[in-house]
N, C-alpha and C positions, 0 to 999 in steps of 0.2 A: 504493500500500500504506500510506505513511505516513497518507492522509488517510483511507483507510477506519478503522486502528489508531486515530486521535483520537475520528471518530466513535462505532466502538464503546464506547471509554473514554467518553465522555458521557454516552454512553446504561446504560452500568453504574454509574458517577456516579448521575445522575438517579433508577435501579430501584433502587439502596442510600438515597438519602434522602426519596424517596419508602416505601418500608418504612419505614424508619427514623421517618417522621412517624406513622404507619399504627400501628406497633407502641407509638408514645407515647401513642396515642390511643386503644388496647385498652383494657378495664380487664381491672385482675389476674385472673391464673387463679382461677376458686374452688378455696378450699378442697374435699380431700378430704371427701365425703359421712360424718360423723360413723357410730361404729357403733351397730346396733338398741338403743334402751336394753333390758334383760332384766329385767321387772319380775316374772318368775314361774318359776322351776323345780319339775318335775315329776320326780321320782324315779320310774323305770319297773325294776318286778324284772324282769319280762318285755314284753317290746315286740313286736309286731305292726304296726310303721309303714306297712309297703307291700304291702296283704294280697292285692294280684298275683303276688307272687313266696313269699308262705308265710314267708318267713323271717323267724324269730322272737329276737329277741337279748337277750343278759342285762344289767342290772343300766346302764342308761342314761339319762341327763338329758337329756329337753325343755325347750328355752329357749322363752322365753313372751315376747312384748315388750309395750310399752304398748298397740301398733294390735291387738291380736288377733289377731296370726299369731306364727308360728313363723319363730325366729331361726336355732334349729338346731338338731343332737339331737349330743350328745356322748356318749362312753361314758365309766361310772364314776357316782358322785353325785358334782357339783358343785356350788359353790356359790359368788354371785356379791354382793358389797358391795351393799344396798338390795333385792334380789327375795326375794320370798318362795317360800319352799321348800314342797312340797307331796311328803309319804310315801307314795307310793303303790310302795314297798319289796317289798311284799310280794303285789302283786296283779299281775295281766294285762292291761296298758295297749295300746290302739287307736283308729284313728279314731272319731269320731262315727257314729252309724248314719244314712242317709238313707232315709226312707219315700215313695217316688213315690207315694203316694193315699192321702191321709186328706179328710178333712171334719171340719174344727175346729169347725166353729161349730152342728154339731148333732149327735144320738148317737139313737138308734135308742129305744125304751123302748114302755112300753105306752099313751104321751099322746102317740102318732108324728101322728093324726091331728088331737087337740085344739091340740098346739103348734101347727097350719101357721097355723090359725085364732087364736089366743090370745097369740102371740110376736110383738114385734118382732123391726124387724132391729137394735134397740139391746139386747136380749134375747138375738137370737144372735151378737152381737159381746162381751157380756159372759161370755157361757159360753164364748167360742172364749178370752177369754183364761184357766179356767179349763182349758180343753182344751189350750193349748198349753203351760203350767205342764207337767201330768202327764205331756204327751207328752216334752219334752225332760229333763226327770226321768228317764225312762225309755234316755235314752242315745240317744235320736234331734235330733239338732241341727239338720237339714236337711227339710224335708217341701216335698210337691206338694197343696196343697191344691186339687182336681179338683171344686171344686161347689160351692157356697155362694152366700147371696146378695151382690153386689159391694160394698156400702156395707161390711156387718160383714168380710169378709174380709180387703178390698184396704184398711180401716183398721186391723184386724189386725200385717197383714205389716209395714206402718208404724211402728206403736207397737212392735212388736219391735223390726226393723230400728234405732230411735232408743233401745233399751233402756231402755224404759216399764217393762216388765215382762219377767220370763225366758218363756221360748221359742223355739223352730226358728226357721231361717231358713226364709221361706214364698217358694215361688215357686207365685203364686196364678192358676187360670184364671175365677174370679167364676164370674157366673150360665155353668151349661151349655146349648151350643146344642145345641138338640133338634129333633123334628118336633113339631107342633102335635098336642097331644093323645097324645103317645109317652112313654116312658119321663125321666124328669126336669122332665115339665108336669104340669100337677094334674090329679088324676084320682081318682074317687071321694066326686065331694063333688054338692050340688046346685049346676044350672047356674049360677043366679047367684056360687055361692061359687067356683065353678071360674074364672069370668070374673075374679073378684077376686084368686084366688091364682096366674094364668096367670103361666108362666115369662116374662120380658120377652125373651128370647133364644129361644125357640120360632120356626120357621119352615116356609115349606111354601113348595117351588118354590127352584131355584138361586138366581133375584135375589134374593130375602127371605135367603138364606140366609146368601147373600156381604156382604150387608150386616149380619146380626146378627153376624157374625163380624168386621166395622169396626170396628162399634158398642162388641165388646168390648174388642178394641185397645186405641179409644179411651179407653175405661174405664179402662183398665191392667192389662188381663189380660198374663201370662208366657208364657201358655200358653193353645193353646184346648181345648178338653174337649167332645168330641160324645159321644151316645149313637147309635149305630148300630144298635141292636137294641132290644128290650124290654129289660125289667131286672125282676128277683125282687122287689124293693121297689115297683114302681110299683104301686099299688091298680086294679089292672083285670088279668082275666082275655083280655091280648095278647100271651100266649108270651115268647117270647126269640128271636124272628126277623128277621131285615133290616127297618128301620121309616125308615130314609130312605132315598132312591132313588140310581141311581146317579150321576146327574145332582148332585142335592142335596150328596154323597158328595165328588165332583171342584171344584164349585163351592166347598165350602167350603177345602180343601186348596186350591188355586189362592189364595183369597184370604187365607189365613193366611200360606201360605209366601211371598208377595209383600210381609208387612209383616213379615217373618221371627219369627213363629214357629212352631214346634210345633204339630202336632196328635194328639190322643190320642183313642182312640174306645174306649168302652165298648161292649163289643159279648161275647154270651154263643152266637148261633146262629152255627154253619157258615156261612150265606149274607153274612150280617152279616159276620162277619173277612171272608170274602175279599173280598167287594165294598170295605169299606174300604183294604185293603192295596193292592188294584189303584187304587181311585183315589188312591192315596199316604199315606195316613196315616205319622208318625212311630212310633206303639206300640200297641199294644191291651191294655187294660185288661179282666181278666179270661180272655178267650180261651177256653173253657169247652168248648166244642167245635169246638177247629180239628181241621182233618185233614190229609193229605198235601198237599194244593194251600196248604195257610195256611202249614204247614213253609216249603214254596217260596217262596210271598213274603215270608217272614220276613226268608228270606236274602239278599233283593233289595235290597242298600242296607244304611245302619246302623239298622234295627228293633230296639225291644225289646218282648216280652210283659214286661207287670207281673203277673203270675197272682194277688195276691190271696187267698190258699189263707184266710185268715181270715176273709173274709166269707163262705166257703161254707160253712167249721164253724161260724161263730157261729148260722147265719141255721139250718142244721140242727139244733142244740139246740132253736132258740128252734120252728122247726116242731113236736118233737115234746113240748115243754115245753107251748107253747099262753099265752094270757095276753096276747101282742105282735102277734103278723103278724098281716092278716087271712085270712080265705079264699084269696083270691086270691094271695096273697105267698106260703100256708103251701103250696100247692098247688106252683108254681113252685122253693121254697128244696128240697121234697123231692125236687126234680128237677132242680136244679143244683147244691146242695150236694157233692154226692158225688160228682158226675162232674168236680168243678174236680181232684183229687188225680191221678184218672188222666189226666188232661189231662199236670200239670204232669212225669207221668214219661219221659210220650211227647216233652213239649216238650225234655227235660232228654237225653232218647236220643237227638235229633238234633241237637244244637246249637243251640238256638236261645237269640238273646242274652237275658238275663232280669234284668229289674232289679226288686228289692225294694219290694212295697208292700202295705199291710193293708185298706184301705178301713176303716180305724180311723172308727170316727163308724156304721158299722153296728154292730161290735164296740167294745167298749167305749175310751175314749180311756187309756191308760196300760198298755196288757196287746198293744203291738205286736212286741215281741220275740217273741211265743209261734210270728208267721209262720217264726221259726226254726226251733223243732220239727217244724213240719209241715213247712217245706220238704223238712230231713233226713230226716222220716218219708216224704217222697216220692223219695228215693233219691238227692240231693245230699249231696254229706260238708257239716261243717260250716266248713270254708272256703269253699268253693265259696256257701255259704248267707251267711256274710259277705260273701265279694266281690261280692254281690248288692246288701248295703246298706252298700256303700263305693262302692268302684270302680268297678264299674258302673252302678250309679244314677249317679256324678258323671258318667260319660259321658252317659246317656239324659238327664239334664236339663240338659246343658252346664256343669257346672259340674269338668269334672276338672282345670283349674288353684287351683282353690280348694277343694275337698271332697274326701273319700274316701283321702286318704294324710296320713300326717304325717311333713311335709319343711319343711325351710325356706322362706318365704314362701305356705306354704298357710294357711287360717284355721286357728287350734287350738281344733278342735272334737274334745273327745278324751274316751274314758270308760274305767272299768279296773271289773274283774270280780276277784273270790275265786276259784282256779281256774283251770283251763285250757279254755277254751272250743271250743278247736282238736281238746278230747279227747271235751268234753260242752257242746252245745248253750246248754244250759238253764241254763248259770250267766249266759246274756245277757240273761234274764226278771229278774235280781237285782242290775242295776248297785251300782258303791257309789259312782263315783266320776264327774261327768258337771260339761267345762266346755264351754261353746257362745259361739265367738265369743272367746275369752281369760277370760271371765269364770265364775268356779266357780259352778255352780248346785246343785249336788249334793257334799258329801264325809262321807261315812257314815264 
C-alpha cells in the first residue's frame, strides 16, 4: 500500500507541473470581443421588423453599426455618443423589399429590336447601373437578376457589392440557358444577324445542356435561369408551350444542383411547369397557366412560384397601346396578360409558396412596388403581399439569415413609408426613406 500511495503521489506531482509548464506557456485569455461600434440610429414611429409575425410596434430605435448590419432594435428614441440619428419619427419603418426577377441591364421600349443590334455589352452595363440606382431608390435592396448578358451583369453585382455606386444587392444568373432557337435566343432577325446575336448559353440535347449550365457556374452565375416554354417577348410566332425536352429538363437540374445551385424556369404553358417541376426545378417564374397537377408539385419540396403579375399588365397596355411589341409578342401578351391574375388567385387559394418579383426590365425599372397593388388586387391582404418581398423571397433565394427581417446581425436594409401600409398598399409605390446595406440612399 505504502508503495502504491508514493507512486501515485509522483505521478500527481508530475500531472501538477506538467500543467503547470502547459499553462505558463498558454498565452492570455483574449480579451472580451469589444461591443458593435453604433454609427447610425434610426428613429422608427412604427416598426414592422419581422413581417412573419405582423407585429407592429411603437416608437423604436435601430442601431446601425459600421459593417452594415444591425446591432439591435431598442425601444424608445435613443441616442448614442458619435452615431448619427436618423427621424424617421413619424413614418412606417420595415425591411428592405426583395425583387426575385428583374433584368437590370435592359428595359423593354420601342428600339427593343434596334438595341440587340446597336448596344454593347459596355452599353448594357452602363444602363444596369442606371437601373439599379432607381430600383433601390424605390425600396428594393435585394434583386434576382434572371437574364442579362454575363460581362455587364456579373460586373454589375461587383461594383455594387464594392459600393461603386448605390444599388441592390444582385444575386445574378448571366446569360439564360435556353433551347437553340426558343424563347431567350435571337429570333426575328436575318440569319446571319441571328448567328451573330445567338444566346452563348443556348443548347439542344442533355450533354450541351449540362455543360452550358458548367459553363455558367463557371462564369459566376448565383443562380441558373432556364426558359422552359416560349415566352410573350421572344419575336416568333412559338406559343408559350414546353420548348425543352424532358431529358434537356433533368439534365440541366442534375447539373446545377450538383455545383449547388438553384434552378429557376420561366415557363408560361401547362406542359412546361409541370415537366419542369417533375424534373426538379427550385421555382417557376411566371407560372401562367398551372393547374391542379402544378399545385401538387408545388408542394413537393421547398418551391416557390414568382408570378410576376407586372409583366402581364405592362406587356397588356403596351399590346393594346401599339408602338412597342411586335406582331408576334402583341399577339401572345393578349393572351397571357390577363390570365397571369387568375392564375395568381388560384395559386394564392391553395397555398402555394410565393415569392415577390416584377420582371422589372419588361416594365419599366423604378415603378416595382406597383406588383403590390396587383398582388392585393388578386386577393392577398397587404401583409401577406409584403411577406412576399421580405421573408419569403429571403427564403426562395437563400438569403433569410441576412435579408427580409430587421434583427440584430441581419444586413440593415430598411425603408419607411408616410402611412400605414398594412392598411393601404400603395403608400409602398412612395418610399421616403431607403438604406441598403447601412448606407442611406434615399431620405426625403
Amino acid at each position: 500500500m505504502l508503495h502504491r500511495a508514493i507512486v501515485f503521489a509522483g505521478a500527481v506531482s508530475a500531472a501538477f507541473l506538467l500543467a503547470s509548464s502547459s499553462l505558463a506557456q498558454m498565452p492570455p485569455a483574449a480579451a472580451p470581443a469589444p461591443a458593435a461600434q453604433v454609427t447610425t440610429i434610426i428613429h422608427a414611429g412604427r416598426l414592422l421588423a419581422d413581417p412573419s409575425t405582423g407585429r407592429v410596434l411603437s416608437q423604436q430605435s435601430i442601431l446601425v453599426g459600421a459593417d452594415g448590419r444591425i446591432v439591435g432594435i431598442e425601444p424608445g428614441y435613443i441616442t448614442r455618443d458619435g452615431a448619427t440619428v436618423v427621424d424617421e419619427a413619424n413614418r412606417f419603418v420595415l425591411p428592405g423589399f426583395a425583387d426575385c426577377h428583374v433584368h437590370l441591364t435592359s428595359e423593354l421600349g420601342p428600339n427593343q429590336l434596334l438595341d440587340e443590334v446597336q448596344l454593347t455589352i459596355t452599353d448594357d452595363a452602363l444602363r444596369g447601373v442606371e437601373n439599379a440606382r432607381k430600383t433601390v431608390m424605390a425600396g428594393f435592396t435585394t434583386v434576382a437578376d434572371v437574364g442579362g448578358p454575363n460581362d455587364a451583369v456579373f460586373g454589375l453585382r461587383r461594383a455594387i457589392a464594392e459600393n461603386r455606386f448605390p444599388g441592390p444587392r444582385i444575386l445574378a444568373a448571366g446569360y439564360i440557358v435556353t433551347p437553340d432557337g426558343g424563347h431567350a435566343d435571337a429570333n426575328g432577325y436575318a440569319p446571319e444577324i441571328v448567328d451573330a446575336l445567338r444566346n452563348p448559353a443556348a443548347c439542344s440535347g442533355a450533354d450541351a445542356c449540362r455543360r452550358s449550365v458548367r459553363r455558367q457556374i463557371q462564369a459566376g452565375a448565383d443562380l441558373i435561369k432556364i426558359t422552359s416554354t416560349g415566352g410573350v417577348l421572344s419575336n416568333t410566332a412559338a406559343g408559350v408551350g414546353q420548348q425543352f425536352s424532358d431529358d434537356e429538363l433533368r439534365a440541366i437540374v442534375e447539373a446545377a444542383h450538383a455545383m449547388g445551385r438553384r434552378v429557376t424556369a420561366h415557363a408560361h404553358g401547362t406542359d412546361g411547369i409541370n415537366a419542369a417541376l417533375r424534373a426538379g426545378v427550385d421555382s417557376i417564374e411566371h407560372g401562367t397557366y398551372s393547374d391542379a397537377e402544378s399545385f401538387h408539385l408545388f408542394h413537393q419540396g421547398n418551391r416557390y412560384l414568382v408570378p410576376t403579375m407586372m409583366a402581364g399588365w405592362w406587356v397588356t397596355q403596351l399590346a393594346e397601346r401599339g408602338g412597342v411589341l411586335t406582331p408576334a409578342q402583341t399577339a401572345k401578351a393578349r393572351m397571357v396578360g390577363p390570365a397571369l391574375q387568375a392564375m395568381v388567385r388560384r395559386a394564392h387559394a391553395a397555398h402555394i409558396r410565393m415569392a415577390f418579383g416584377t420582371d422589372t426590365g419588361v416594365s419599366p425599372h423604378g415603378m416595382n412596388a406597383h406588383e403590390f397593388v396587383l398582388l392585393v388586387g388578386a386577393g392577398l391582404t397587404p401583409l401577406e403581399a409584403i411577406q412576399m418581398a421580405t421573408v419569403d423571397a429571403a427564403d426562395h433565394l437563400q438569403l433569410n439569415t441576412t435579408i427580409g427581417r430587421l434583427a440584430a446581425g441581419y444586413s440593415a436594409d430598411i425603408v419607411a413609408v408616410d402611412g400605414d401600409p398594412l392598411a393601404d398598399v400603395t403608400t409602398l409605390e412612395h418610399v421616403r426613406f431607403v438604406m441598403a446595406r447601412g448606407n442611406a440612399v434615399r431620405a426625403d
